[in-house]
MARTIFI-532398 format. One record per residue: residue number from 1; x, y, z of N, C-alpha, C, O in turn. Coordinates in Angstrom, 3 decimals. Last residue first. Example, Ala and Ser with C-alpha at 12.3 -4.5 7.8 and 13.67 -1.06 7.14 Angstrom:
BEGIN
{pt 2,{12.850,-2.250,7.080},{13.670,-1.060,7.140},{12.900,0.030,7.870},{13.409,1.138,8.039}}
{pt 1,{13.190,-5.690,7.800},{12.300,-4.500,7.800},{13.200,-3.300,7.800},{14.236,-3.319,8.465}}
END
This chain:
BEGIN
{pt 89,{10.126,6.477,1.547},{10.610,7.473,2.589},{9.122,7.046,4.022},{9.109,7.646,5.096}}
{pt 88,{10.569,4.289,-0.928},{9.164,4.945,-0.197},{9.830,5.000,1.940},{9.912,4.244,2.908}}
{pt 87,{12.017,2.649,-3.747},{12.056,4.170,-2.636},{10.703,4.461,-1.853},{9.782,4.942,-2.513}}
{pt 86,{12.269,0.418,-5.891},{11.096,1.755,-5.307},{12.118,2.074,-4.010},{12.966,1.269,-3.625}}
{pt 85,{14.594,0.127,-8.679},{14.393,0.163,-7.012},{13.386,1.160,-6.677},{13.433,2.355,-6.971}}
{pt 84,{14.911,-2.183,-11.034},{13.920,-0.855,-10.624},{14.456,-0.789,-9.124},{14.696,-1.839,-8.527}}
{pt 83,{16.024,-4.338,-12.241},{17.617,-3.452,-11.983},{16.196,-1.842,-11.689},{16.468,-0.701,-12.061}}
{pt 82,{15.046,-6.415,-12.436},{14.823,-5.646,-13.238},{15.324,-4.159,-13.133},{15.047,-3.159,-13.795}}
{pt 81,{15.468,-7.511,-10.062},{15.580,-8.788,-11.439},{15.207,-7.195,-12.580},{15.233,-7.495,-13.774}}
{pt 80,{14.280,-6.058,-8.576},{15.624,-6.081,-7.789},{16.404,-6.541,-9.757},{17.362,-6.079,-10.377}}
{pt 79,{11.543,-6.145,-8.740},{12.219,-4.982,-9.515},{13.842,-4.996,-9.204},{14.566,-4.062,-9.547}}
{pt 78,{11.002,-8.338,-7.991},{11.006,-8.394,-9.606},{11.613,-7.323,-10.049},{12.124,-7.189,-11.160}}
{pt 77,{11.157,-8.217,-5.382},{12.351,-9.596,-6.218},{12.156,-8.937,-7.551},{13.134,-8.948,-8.299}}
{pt 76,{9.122,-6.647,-5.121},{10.675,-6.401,-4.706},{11.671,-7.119,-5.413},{12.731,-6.726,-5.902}}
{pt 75,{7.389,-8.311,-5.415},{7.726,-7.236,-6.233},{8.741,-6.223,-6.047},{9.049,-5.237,-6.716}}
{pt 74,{7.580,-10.649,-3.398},{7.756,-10.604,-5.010},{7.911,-9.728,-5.380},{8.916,-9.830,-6.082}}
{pt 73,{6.870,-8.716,-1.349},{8.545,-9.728,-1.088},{8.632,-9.638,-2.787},{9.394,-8.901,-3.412}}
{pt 72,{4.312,-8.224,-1.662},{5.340,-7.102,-1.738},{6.578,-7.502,-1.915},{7.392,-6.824,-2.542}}
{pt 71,{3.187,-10.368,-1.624},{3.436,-9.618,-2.645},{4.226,-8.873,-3.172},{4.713,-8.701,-4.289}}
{pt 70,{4.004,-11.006,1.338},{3.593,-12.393,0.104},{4.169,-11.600,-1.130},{5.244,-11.889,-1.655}}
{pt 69,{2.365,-8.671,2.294},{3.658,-9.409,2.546},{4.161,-9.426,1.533},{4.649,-8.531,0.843}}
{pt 68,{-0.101,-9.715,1.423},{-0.093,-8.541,0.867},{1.588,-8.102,1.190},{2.107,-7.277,0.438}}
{pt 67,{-1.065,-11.932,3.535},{-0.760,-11.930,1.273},{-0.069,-10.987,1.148},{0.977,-11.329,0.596}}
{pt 66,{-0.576,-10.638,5.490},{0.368,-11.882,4.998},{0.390,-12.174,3.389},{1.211,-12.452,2.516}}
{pt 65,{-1.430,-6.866,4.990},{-1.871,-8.259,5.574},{-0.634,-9.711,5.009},{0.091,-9.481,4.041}}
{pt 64,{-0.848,-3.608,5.878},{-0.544,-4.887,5.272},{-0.977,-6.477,5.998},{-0.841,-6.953,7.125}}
{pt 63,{-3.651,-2.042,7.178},{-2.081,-2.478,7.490},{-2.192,-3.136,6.324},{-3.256,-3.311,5.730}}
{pt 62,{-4.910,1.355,7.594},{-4.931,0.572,7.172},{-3.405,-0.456,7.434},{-2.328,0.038,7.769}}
{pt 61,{-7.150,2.274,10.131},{-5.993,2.680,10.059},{-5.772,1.176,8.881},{-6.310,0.104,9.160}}
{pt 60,{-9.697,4.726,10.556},{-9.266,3.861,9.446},{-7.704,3.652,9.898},{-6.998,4.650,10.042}}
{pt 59,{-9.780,6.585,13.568},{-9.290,6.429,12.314},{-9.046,5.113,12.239},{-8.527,4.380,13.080}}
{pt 58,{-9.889,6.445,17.033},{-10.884,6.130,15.946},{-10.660,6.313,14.362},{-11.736,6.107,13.801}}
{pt 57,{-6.739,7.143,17.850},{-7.996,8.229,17.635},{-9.434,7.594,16.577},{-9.869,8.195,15.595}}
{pt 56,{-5.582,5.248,17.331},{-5.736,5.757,18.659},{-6.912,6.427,18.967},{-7.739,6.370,19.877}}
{pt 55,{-7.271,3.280,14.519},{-6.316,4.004,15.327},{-6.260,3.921,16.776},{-6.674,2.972,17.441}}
{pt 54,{-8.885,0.292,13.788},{-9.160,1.357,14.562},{-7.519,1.500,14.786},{-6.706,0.618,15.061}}
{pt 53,{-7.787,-1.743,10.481},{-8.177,-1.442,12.199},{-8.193,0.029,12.124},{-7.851,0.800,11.227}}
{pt 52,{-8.480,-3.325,7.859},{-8.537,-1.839,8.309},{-8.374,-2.608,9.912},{-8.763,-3.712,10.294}}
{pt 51,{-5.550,-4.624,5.154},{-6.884,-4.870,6.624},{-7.252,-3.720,6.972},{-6.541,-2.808,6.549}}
{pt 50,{-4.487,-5.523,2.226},{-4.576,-4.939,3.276},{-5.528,-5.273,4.127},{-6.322,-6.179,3.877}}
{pt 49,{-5.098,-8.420,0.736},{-3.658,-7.763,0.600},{-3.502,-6.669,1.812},{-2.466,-6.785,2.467}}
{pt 48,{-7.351,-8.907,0.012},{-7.049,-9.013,1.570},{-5.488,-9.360,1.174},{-4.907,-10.433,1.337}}
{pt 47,{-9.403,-7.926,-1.945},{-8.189,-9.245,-2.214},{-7.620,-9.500,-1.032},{-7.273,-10.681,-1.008}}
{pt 46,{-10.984,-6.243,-0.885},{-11.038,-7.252,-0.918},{-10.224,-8.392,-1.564},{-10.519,-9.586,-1.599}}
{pt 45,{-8.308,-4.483,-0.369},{-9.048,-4.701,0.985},{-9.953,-5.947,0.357},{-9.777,-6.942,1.061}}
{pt 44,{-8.059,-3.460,-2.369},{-6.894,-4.397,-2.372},{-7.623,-4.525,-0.778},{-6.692,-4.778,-0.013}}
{pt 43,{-10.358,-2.299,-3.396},{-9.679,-3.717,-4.270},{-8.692,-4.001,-3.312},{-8.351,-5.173,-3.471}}
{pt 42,{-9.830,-0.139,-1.628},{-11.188,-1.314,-1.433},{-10.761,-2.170,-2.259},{-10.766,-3.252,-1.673}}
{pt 41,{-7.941,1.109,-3.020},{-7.601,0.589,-1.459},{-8.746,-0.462,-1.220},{-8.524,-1.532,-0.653}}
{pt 40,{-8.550,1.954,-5.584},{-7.556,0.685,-5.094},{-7.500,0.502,-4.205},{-6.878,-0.545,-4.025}}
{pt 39,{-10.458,4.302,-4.534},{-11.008,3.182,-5.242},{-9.883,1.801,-5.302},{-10.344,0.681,-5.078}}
{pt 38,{-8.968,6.185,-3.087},{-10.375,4.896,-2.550},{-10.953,3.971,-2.819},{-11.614,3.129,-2.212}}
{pt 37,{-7.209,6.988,-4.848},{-6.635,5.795,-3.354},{-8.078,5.252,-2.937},{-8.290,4.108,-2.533}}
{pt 36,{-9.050,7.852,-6.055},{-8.512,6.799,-6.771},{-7.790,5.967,-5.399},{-7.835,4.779,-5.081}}
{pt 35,{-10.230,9.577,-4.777},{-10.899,8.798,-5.180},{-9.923,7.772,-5.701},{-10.371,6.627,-5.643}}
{pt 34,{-7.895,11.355,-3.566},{-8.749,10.404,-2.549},{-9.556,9.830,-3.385},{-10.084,9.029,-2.614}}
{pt 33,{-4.795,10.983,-5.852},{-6.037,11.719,-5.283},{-7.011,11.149,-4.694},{-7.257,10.099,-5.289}}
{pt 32,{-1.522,10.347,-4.751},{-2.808,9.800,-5.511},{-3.853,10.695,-4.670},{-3.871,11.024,-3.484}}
{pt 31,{1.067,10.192,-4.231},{1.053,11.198,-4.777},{-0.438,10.490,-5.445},{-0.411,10.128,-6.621}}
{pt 30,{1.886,8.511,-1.826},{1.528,7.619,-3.041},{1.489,8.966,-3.817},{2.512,8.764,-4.470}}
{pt 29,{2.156,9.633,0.641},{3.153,9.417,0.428},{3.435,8.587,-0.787},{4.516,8.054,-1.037}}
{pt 28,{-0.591,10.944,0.199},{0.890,11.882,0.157},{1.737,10.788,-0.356},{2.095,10.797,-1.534}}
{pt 27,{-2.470,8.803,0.654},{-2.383,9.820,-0.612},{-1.314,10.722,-0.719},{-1.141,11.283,-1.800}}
{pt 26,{-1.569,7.815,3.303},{-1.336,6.594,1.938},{-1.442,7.644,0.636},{-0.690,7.472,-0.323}}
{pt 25,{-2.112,9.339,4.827},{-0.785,9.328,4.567},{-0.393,7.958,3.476},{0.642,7.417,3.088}}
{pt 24,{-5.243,9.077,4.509},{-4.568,10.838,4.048},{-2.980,10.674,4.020},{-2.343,11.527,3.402}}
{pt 23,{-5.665,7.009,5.257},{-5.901,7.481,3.712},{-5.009,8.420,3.276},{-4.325,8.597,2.268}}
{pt 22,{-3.183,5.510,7.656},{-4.661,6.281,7.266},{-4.546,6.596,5.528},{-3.571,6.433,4.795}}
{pt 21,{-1.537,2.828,8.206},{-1.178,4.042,7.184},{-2.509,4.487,7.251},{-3.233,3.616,6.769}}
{pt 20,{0.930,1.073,10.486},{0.140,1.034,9.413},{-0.090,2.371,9.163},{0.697,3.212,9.597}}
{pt 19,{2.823,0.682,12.507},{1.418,1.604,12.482},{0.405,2.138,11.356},{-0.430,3.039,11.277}}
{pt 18,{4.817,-0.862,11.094},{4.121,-1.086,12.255},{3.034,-0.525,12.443},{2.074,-1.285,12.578}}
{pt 17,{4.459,-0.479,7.813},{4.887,-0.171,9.178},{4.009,-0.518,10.126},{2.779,-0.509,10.077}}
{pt 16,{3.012,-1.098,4.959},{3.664,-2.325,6.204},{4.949,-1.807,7.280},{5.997,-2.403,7.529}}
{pt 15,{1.801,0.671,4.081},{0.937,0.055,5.150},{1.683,-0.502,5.627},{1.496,-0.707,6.826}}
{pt 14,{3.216,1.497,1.897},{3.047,2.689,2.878},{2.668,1.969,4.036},{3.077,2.432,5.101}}
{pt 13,{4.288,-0.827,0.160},{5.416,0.020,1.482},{4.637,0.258,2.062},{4.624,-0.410,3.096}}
{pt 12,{1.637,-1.021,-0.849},{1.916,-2.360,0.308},{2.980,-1.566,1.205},{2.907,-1.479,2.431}}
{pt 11,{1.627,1.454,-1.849},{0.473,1.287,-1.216},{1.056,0.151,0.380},{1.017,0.245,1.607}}
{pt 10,{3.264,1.093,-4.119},{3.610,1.743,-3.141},{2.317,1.632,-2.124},{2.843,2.266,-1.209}}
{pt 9,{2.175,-1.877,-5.411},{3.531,-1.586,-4.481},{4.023,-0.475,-4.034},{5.131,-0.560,-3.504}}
{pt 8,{0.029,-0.163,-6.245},{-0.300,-1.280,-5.312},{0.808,-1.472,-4.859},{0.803,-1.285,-3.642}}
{pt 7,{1.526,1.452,-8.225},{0.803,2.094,-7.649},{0.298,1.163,-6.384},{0.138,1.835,-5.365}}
{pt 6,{2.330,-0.677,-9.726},{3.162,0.225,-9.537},{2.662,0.759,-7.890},{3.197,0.551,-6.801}}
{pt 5,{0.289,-1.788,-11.321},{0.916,-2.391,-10.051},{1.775,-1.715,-9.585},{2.230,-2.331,-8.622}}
{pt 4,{-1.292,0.582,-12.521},{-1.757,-0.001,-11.500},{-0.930,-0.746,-10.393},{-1.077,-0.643,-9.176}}
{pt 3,{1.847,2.299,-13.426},{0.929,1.697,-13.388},{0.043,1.112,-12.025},{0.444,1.133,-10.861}}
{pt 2,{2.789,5.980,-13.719},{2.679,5.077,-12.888},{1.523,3.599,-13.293},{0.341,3.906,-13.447}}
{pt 1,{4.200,8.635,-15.230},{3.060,7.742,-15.271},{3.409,6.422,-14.596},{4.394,5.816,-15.018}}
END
């Protein structure tokens, strides 16, 4: 069992590659079913933690945004302070 913020710090890994992350490789590499990645991905699209751009191919492509950085740096610090390490391959 995973919490909400749990679940928003694997989200921030999946997007902050360079080529950012479509739905379908934010739901693998999060183990989340398309309503629920649909439903935190629009919260964290209006907290503007993420952004959408256009792919190559016209796909959603989602990125990390400077808050969403911002966040991820902290929740790294907190799980570093709390002896957690995420992993996201």
């Amino acid at each position: 069992y995973r919490d909400r913020t749990q679940i928003i710090h694997e989200i921030l890994n999946s997007t902050s590659s360079e080529d950012g992350a479509t739905i379908t490789k934010i739901i693998f590499r999060c183990n989340l079913n398309y309503n629920s990645a649909r439903n935190i991905i629009e919260d964290m699209l209006k907290k503007e933690l993420i952004a959408i751009r256009k792919g190559d191919d016209d796909k959603k492509v989602y990125r990390i945004t400077k808050i969403g950085s911002n966040l991820l740096e902290k929740l790294h610090f907190y799980d570093a302070l709390n002896g957690m390490h995420m992993h996201m391959d």
